[in-house]
Biopython code that builds the backbone (N, CA, C, O; Angstrom):
import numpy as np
from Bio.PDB.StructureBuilder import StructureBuilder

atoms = [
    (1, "UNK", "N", (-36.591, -36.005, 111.057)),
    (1, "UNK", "CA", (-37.145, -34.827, 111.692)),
    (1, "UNK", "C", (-38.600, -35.087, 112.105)),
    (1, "UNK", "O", (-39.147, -36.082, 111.628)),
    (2, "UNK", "N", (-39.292, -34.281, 112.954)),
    (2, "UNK", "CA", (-40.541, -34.547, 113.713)),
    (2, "UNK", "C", (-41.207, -33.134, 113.826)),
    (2, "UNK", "O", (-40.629, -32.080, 114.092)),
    (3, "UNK", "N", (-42.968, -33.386, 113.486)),
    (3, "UNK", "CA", (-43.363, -31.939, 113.924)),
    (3, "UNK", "C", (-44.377, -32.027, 114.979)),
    (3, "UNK", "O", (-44.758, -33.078, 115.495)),
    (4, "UNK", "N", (-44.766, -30.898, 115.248)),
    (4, "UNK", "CA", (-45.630, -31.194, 116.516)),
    (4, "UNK", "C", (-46.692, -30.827, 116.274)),
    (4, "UNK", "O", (-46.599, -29.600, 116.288)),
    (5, "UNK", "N", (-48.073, -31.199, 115.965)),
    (5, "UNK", "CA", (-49.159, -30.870, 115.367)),
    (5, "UNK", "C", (-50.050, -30.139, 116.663)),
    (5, "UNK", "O", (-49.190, -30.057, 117.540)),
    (6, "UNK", "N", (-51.158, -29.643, 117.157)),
    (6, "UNK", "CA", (-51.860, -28.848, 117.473)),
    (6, "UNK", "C", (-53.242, -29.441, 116.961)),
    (6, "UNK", "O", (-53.796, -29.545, 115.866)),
    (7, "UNK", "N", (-53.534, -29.781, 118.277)),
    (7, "UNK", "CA", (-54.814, -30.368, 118.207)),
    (7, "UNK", "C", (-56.046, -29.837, 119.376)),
    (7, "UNK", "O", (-56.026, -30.167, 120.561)),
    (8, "UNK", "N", (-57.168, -28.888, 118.694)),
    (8, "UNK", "CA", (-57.836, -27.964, 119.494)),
    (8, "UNK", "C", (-59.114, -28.891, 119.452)),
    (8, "UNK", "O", (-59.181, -29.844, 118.674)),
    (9, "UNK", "N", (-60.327, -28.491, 120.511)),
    (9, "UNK", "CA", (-61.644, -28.614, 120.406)),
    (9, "UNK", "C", (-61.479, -30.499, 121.390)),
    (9, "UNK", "O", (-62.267, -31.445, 121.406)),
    (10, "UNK", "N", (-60.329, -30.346, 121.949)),
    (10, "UNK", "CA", (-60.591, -32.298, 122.324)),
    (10, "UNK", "C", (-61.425, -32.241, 123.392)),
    (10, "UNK", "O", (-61.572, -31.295, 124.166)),
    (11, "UNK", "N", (-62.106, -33.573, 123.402)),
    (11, "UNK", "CA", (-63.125, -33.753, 124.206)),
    (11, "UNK", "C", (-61.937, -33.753, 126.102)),
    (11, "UNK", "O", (-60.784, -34.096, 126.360)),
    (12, "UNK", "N", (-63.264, -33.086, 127.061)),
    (12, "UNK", "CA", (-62.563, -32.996, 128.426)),
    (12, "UNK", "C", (-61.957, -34.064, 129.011)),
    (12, "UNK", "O", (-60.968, -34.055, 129.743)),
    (13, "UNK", "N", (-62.654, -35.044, 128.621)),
    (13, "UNK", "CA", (-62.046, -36.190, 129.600)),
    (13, "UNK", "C", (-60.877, -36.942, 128.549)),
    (13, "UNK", "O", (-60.499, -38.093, 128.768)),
    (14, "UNK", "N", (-60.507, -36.351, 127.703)),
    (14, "UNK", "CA", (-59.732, -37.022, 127.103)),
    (14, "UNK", "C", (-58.226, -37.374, 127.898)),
    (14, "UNK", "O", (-57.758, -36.361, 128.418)),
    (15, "UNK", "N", (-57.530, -38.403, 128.053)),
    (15, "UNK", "CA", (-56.160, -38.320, 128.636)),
    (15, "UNK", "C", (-54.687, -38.505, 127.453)),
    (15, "UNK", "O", (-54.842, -38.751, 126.257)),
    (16, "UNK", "N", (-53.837, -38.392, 127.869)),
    (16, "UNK", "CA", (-52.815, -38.472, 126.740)),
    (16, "UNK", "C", (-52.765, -39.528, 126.042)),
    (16, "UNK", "O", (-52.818, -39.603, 124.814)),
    (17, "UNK", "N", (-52.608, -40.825, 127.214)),
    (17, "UNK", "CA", (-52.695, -42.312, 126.306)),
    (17, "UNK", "C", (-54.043, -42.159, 125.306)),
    (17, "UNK", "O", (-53.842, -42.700, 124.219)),
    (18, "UNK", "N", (-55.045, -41.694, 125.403)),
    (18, "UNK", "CA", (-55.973, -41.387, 124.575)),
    (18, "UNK", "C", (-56.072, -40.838, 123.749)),
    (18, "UNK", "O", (-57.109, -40.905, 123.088)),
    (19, "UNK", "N", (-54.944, -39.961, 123.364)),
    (19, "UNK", "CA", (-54.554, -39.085, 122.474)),
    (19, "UNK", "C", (-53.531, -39.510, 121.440)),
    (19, "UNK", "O", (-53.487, -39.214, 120.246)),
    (20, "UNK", "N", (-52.625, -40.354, 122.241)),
    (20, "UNK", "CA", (-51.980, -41.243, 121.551)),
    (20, "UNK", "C", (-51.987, -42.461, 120.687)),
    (20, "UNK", "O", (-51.171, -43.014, 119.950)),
    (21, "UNK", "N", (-53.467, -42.710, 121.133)),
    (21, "UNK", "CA", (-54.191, -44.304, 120.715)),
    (21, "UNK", "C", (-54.605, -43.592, 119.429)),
    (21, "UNK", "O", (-54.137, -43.715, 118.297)),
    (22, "UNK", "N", (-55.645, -42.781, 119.898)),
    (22, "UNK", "CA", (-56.413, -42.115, 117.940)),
    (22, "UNK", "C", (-55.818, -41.671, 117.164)),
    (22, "UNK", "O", (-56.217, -41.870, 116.017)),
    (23, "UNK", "N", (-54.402, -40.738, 117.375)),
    (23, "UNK", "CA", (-53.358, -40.523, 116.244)),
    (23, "UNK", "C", (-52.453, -41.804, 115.713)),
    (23, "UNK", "O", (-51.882, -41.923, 114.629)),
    (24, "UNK", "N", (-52.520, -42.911, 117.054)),
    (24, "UNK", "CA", (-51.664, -44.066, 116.234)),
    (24, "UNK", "C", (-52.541, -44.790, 115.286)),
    (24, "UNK", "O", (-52.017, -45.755, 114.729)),
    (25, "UNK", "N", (-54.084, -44.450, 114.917)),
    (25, "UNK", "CA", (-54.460, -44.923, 114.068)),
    (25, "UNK", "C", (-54.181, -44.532, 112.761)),
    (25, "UNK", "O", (-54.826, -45.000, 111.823)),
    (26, "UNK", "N", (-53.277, -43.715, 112.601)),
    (26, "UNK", "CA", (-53.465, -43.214, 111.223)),
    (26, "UNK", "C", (-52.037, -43.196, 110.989)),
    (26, "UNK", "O", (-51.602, -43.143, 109.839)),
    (27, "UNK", "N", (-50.872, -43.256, 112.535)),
    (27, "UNK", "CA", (-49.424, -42.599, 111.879)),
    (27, "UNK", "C", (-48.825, -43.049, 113.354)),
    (27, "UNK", "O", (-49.548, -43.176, 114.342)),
    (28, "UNK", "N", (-47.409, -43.269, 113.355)),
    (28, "UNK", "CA", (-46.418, -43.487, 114.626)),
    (28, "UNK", "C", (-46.467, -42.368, 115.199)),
    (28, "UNK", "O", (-46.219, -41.372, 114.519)),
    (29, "UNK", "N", (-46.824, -42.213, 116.709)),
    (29, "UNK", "CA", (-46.503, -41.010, 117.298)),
    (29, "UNK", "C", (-45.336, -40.724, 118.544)),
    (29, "UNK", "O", (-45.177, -41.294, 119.623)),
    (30, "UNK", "N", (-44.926, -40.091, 118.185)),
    (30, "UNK", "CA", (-43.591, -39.830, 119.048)),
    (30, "UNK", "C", (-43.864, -39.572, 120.185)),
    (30, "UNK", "O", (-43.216, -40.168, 121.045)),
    (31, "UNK", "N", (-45.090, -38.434, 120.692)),
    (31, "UNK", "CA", (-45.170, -38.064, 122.188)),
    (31, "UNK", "C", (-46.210, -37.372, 121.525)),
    (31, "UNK", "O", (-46.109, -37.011, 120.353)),
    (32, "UNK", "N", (-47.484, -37.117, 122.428)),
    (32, "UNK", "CA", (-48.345, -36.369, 122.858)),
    (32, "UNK", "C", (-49.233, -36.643, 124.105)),
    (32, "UNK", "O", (-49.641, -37.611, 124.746)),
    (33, "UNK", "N", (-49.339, -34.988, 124.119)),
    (33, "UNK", "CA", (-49.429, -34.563, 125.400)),
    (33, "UNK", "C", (-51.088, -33.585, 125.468)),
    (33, "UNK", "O", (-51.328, -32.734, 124.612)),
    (34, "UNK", "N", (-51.969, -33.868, 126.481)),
    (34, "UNK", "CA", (-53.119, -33.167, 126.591)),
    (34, "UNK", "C", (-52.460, -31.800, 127.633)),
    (34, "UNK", "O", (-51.671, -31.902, 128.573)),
    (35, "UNK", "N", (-53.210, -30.348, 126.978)),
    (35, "UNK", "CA", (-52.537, -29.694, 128.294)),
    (35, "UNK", "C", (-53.886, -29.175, 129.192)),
    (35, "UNK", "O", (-54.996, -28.769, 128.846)),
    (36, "UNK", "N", (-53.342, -29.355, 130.317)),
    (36, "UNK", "CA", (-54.213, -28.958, 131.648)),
    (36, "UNK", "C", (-53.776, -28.089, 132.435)),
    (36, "UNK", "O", (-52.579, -27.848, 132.595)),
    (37, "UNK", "N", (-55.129, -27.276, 133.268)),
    (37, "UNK", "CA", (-54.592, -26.207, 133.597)),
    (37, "UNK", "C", (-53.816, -26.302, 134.947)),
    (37, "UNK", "O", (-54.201, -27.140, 135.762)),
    (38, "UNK", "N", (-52.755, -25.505, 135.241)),
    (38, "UNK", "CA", (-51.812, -25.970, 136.453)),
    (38, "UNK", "C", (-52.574, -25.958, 138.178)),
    (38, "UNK", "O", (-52.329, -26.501, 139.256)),
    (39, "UNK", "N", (-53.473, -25.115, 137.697)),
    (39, "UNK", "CA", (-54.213, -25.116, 139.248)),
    (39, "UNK", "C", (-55.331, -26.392, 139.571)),
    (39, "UNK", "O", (-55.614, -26.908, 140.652)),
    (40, "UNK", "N", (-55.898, -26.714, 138.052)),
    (40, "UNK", "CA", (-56.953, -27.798, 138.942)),
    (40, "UNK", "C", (-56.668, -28.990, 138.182)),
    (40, "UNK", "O", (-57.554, -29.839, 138.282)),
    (41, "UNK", "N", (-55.715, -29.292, 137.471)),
    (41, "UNK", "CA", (-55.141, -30.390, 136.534)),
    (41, "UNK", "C", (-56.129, -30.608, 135.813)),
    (41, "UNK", "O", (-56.097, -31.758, 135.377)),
    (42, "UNK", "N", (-57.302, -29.831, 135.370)),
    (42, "UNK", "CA", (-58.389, -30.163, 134.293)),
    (42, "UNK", "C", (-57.724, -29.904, 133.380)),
    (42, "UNK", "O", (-56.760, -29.141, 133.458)),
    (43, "UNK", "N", (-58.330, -30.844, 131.664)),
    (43, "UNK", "CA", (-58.038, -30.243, 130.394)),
    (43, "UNK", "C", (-58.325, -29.033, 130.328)),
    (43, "UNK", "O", (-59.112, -28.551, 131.143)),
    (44, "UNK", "N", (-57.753, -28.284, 129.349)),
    (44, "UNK", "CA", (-58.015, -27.211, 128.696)),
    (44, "UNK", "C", (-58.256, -27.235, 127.469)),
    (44, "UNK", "O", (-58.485, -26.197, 126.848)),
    (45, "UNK", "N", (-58.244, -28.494, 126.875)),
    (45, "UNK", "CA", (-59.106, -28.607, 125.335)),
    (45, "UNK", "C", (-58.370, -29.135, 124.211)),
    (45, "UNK", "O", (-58.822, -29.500, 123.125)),
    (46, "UNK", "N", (-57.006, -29.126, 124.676)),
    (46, "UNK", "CA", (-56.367, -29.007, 123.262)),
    (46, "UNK", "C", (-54.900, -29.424, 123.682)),
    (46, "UNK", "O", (-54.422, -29.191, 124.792)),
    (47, "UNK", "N", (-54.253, -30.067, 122.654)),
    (47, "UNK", "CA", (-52.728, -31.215, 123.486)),
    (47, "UNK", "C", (-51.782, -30.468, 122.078)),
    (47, "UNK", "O", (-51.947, -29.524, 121.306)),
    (48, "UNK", "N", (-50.713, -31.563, 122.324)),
    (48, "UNK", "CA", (-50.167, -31.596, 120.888)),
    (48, "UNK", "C", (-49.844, -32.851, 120.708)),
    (48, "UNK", "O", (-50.016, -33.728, 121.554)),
    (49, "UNK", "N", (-49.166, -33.081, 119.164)),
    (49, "UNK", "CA", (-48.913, -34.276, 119.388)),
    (49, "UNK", "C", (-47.736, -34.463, 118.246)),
    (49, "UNK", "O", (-47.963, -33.992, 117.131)),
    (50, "UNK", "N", (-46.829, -34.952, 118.426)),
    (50, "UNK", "CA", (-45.796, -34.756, 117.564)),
    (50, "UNK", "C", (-45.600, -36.145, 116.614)),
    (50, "UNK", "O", (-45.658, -37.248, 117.156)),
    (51, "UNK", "N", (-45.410, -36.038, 115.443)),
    (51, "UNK", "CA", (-45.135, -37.347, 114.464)),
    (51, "UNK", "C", (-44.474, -36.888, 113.768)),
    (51, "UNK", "O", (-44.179, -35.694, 113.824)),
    (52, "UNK", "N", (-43.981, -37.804, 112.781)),
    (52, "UNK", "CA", (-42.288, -37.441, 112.081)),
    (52, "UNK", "C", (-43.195, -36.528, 110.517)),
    (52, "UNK", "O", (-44.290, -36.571, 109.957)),
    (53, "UNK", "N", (-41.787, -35.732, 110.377)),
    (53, "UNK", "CA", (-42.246, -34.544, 109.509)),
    (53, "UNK", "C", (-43.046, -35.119, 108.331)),
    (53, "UNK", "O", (-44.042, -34.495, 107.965)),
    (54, "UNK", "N", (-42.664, -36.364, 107.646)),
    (54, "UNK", "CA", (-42.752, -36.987, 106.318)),
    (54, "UNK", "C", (-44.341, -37.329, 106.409)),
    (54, "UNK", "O", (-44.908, -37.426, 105.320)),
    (55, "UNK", "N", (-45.130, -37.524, 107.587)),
    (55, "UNK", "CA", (-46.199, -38.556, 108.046)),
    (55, "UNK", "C", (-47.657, -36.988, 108.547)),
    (55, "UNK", "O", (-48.886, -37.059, 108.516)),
    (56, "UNK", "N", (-46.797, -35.869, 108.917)),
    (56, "UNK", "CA", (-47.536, -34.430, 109.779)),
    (56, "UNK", "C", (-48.859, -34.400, 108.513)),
    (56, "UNK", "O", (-50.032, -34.610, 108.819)),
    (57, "UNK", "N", (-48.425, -34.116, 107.151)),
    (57, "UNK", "CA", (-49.407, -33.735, 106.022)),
    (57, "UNK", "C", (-50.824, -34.703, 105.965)),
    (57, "UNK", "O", (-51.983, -34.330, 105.777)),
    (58, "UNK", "N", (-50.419, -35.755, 106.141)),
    (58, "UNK", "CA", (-51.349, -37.130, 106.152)),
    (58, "UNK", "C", (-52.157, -36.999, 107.211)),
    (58, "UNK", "O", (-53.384, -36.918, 107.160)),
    (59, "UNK", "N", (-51.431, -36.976, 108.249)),
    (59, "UNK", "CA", (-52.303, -36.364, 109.522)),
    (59, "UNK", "C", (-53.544, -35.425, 109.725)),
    (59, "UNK", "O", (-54.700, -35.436, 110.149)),
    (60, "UNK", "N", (-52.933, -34.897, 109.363)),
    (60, "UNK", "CA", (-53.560, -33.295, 109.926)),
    (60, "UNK", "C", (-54.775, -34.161, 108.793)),
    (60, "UNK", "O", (-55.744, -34.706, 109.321)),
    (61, "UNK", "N", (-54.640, -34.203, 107.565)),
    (61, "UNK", "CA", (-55.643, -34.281, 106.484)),
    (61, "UNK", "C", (-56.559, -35.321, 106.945)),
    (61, "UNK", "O", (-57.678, -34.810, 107.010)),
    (62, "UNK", "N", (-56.591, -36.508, 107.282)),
    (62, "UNK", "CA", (-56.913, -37.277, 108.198)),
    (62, "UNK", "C", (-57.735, -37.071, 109.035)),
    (62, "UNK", "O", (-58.910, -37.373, 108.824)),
    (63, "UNK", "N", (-57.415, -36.620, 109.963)),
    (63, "UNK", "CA", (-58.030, -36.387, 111.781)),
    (63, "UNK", "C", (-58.726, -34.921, 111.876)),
    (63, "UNK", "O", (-59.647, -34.647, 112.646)),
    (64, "UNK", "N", (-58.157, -34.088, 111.012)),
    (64, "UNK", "CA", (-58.581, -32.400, 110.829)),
    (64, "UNK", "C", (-59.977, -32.607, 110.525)),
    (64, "UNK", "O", (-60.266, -33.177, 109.472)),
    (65, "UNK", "N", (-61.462, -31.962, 111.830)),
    (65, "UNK", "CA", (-62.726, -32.049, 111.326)),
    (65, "UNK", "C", (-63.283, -33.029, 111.923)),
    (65, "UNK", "O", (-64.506, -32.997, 112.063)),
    (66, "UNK", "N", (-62.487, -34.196, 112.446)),
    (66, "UNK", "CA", (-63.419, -35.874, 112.453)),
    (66, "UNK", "C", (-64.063, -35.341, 113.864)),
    (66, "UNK", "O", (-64.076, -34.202, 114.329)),
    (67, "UNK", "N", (-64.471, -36.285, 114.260)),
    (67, "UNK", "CA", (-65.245, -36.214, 115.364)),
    (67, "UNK", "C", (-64.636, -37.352, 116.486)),
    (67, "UNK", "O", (-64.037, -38.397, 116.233)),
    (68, "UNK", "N", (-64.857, -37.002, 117.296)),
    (68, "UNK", "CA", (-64.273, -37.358, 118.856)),
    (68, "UNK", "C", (-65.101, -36.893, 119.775)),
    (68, "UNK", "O", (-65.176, -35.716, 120.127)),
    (69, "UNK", "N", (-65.939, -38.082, 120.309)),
    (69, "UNK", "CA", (-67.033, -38.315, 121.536)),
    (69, "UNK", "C", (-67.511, -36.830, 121.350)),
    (69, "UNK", "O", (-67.302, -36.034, 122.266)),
    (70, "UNK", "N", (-68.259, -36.353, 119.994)),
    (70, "UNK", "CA", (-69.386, -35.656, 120.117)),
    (70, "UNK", "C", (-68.981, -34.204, 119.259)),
    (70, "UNK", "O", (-69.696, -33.354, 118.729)),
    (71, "UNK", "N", (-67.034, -34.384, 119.426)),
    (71, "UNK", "CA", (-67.253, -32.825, 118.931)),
    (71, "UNK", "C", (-66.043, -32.946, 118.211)),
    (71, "UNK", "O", (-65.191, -33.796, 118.468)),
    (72, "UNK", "N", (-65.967, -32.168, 117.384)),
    (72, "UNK", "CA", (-65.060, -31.883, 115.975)),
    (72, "UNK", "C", (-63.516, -31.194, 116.430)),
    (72, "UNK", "O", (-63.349, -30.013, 116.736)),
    (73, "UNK", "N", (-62.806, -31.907, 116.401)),
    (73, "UNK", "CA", (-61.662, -31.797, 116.555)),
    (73, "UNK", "C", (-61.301, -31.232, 115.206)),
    (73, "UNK", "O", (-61.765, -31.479, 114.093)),
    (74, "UNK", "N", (-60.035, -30.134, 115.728)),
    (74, "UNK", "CA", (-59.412, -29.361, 114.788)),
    (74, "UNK", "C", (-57.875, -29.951, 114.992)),
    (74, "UNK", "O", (-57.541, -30.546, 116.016)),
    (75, "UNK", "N", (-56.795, -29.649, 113.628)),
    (75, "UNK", "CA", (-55.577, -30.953, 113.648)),
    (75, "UNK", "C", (-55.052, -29.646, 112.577)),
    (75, "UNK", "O", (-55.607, -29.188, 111.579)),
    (76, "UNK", "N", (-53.634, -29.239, 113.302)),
    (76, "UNK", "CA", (-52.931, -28.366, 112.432)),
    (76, "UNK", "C", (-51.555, -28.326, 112.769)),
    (76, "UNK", "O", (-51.094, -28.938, 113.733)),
    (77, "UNK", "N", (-50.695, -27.416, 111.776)),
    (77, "UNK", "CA", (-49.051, -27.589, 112.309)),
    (77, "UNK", "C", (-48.991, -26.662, 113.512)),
    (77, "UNK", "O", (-49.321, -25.487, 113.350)),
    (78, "UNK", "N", (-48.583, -27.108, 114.749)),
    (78, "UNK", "CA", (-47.951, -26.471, 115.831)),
    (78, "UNK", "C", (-47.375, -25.027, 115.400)),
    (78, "UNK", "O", (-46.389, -24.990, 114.664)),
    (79, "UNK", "N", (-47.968, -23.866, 115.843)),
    (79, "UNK", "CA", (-47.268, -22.601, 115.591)),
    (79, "UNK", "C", (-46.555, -22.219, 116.367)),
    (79, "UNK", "O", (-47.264, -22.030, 117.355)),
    (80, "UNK", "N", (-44.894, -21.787, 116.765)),
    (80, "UNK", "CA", (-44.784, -21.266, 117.489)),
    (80, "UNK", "C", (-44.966, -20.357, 118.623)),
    (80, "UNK", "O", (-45.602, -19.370, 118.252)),
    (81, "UNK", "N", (-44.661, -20.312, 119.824)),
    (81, "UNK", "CA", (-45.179, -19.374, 120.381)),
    (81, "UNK", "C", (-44.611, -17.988, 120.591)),
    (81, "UNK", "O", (-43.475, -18.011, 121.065)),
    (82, "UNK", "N", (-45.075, -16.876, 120.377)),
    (82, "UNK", "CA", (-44.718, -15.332, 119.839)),
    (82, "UNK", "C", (-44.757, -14.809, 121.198)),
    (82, "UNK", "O", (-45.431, -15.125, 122.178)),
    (83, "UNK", "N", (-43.803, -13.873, 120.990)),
    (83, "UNK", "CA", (-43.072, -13.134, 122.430)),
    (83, "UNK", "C", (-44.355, -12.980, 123.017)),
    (83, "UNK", "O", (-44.709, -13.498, 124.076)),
    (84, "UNK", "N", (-45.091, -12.188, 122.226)),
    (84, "UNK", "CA", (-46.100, -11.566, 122.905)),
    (84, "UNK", "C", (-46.529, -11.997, 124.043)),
    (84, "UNK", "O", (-46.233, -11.531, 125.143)),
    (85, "UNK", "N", (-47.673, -13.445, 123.682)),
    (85, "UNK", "CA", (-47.918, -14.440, 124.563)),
    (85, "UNK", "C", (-47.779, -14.590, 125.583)),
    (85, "UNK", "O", (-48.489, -14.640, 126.588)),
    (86, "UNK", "N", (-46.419, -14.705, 125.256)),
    (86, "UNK", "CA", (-45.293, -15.418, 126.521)),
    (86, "UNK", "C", (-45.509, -13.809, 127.417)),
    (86, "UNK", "O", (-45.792, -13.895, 128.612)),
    (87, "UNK", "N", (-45.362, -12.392, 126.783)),
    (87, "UNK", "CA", (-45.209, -11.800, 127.915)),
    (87, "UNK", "C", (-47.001, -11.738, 128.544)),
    (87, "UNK", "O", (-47.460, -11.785, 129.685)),
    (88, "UNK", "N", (-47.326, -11.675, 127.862)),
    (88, "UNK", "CA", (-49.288, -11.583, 128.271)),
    (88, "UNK", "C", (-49.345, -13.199, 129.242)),
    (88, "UNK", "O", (-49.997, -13.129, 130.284)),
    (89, "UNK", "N", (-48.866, -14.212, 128.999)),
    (89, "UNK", "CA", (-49.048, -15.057, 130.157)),
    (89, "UNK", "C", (-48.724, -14.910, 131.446)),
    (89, "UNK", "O", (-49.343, -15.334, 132.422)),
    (90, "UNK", "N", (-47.236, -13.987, 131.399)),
    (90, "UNK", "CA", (-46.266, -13.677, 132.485)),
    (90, "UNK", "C", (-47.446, -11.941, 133.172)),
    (90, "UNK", "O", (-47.650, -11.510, 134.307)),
    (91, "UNK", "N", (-47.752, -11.631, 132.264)),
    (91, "UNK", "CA", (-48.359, -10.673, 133.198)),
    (91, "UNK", "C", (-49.601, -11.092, 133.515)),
    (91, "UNK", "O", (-49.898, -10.250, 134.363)),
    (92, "UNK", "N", (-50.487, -11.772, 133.428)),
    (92, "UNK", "CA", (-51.689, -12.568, 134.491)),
    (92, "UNK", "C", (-51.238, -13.330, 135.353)),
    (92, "UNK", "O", (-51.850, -13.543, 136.400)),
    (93, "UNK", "N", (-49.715, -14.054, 134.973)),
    (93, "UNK", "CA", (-49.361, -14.710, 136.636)),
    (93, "UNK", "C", (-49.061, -13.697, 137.505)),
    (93, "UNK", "O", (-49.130, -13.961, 138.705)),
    (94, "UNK", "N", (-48.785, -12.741, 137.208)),
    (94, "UNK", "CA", (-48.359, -11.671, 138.439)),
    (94, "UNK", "C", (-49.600, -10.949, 138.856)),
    (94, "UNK", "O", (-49.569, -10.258, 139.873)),
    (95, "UNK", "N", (-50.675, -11.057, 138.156)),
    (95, "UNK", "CA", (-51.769, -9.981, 139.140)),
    (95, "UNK", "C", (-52.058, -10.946, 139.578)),
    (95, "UNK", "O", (-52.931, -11.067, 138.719)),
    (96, "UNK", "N", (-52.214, -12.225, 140.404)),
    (96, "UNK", "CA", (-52.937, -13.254, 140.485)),
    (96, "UNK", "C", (-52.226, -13.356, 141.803)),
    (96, "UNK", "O", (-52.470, -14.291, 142.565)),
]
sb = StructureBuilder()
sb.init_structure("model")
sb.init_model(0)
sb.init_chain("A")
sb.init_seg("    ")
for serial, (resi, resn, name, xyz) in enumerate(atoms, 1):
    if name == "N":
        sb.init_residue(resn, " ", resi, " ")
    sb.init_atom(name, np.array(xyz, "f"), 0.0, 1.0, " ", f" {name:<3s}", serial, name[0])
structure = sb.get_structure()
């Protein structure tokens, strides 16, 4: 099994292979992903990054706090995302 960790505060210019390189220092990573915003393909700060369930605890404890080109990255379990959200996203794409 695999979880997907949640990783806030990343530096802007960060890219995925870059994201992938500093978590493979500590643990195998399955996929991660920086997310950017759909209109100007800039970061938005924060990716995820998924590693196998047994390896997530080590992680997070690890990387949670360190620093990355200047600023303190935060490293936690991926929370689902709650209806809510989802409908509060869907109603700013429509006034737009």
């Amino acid at each position: 099994m695999t979880k997907t960790l949640f990783v806030g505060n990343l530096p802007w210019s960060v890219t995925d292979d870059e994201l992938t390189q500093k978590f493979q220092e500590v643990a195998a990573v399955i996929s991660a992903r920086v997310i950017t915003d759909r209109n100007t393909g800039k970061s938005r700060g924060f990716g995820f990054v998924e590693v196998s369930e047994d390896l997530a605890e080590s992680v997070i404890r690890a990387l949670d706090q360190s620093e990355w080109e200047g600023r303190v990255i935060r490293v936690s379990e991926a929370q689902p995302r709650t209806q809510n959200s989802e409908r509060r996203g869907a109603y700013q794409r429509r006034r737009f």
